[in-house]
C-alpha positions as CSV (number, residue, x, y, z in Angstrom):
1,X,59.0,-38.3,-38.1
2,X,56.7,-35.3,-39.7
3,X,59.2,-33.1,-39.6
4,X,61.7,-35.1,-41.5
5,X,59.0,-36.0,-44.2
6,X,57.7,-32.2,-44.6
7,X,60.2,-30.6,-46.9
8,X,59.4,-27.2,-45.2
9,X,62.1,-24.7,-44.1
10,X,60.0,-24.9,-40.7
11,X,59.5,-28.4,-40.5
12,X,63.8,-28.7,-40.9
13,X,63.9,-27.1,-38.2
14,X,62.0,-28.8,-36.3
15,X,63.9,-31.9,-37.6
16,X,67.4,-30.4,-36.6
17,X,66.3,-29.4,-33.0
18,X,65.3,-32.6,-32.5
19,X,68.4,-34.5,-33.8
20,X,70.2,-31.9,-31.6
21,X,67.8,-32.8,-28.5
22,X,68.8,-36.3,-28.9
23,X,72.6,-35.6,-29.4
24,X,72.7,-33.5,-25.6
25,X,70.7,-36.4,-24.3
26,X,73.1,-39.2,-25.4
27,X,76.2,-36.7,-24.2
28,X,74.4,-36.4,-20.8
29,X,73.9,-40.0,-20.7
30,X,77.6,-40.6,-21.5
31,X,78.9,-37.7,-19.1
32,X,76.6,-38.9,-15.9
33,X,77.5,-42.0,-16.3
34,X,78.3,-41.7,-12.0
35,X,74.9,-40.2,-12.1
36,X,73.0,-43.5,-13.7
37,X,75.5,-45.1,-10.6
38,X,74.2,-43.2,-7.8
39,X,70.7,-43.6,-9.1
40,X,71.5,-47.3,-9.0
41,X,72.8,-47.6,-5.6
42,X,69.9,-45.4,-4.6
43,X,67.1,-48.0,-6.2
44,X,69.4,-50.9,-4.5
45,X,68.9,-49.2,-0.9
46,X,65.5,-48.4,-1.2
47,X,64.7,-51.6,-2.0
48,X,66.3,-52.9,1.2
49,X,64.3,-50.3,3.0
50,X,61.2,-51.5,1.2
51,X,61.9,-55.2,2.5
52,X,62.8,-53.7,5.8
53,X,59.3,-51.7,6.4
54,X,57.3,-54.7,5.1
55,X,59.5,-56.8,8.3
56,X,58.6,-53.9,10.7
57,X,54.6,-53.5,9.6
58,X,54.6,-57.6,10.0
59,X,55.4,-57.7,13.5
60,X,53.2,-54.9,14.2
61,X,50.3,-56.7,12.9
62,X,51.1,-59.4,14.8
63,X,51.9,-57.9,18.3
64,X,47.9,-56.1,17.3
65,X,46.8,-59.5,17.2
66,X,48.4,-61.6,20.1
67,X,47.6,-65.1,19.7
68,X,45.0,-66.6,22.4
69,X,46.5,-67.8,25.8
70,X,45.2,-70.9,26.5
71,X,43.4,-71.0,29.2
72,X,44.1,-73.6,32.4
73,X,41.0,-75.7,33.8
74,X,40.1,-75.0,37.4
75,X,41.1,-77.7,39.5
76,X,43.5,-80.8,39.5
77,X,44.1,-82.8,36.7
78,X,45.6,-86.1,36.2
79,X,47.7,-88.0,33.3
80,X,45.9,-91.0,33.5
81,X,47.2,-92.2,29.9
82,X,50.1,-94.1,32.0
């Protein structure tokens, strides 16, 4: 914004190569529009992988940490609650 203040032969240059910056940026956007696609679809998978690993480091954790097995008492054992 300096450089369009500055009424120096540099600083309109300055100004002009950044107008001209912005103009090959907008054209890029425009032209790649497949690109922004792909870099869509690519976000969208690696999401679903995201979700997926989080699934996968879950059931690691819990095969790590079995739940207890309960135990059986020694000898016989009646329902009496009849």
């Amino acid at each position: 914004m300096l450089s369009s203040v500055l009424n120096s032969d540099r600083a309109i240059a300055v100004n002009i190569e950044i107008m001209r910056s912005f103009v090959r940026l907008r054209k890029l956007l425009e032209v790649d529009k497949s690109l922004a696609r792909k870099f869509e679809r690519l976000e969208r998978k690696l999401e679903s992988h995201d979700q997926a690993i989080v699934g996968i480091l879950s059931a690691i954790r819990q095969l790590m940490h079995p739940p207890d097995k309960k135990r059986r008492g020694i000898g016989f054992t009646a329902d009496l609650g009849g």
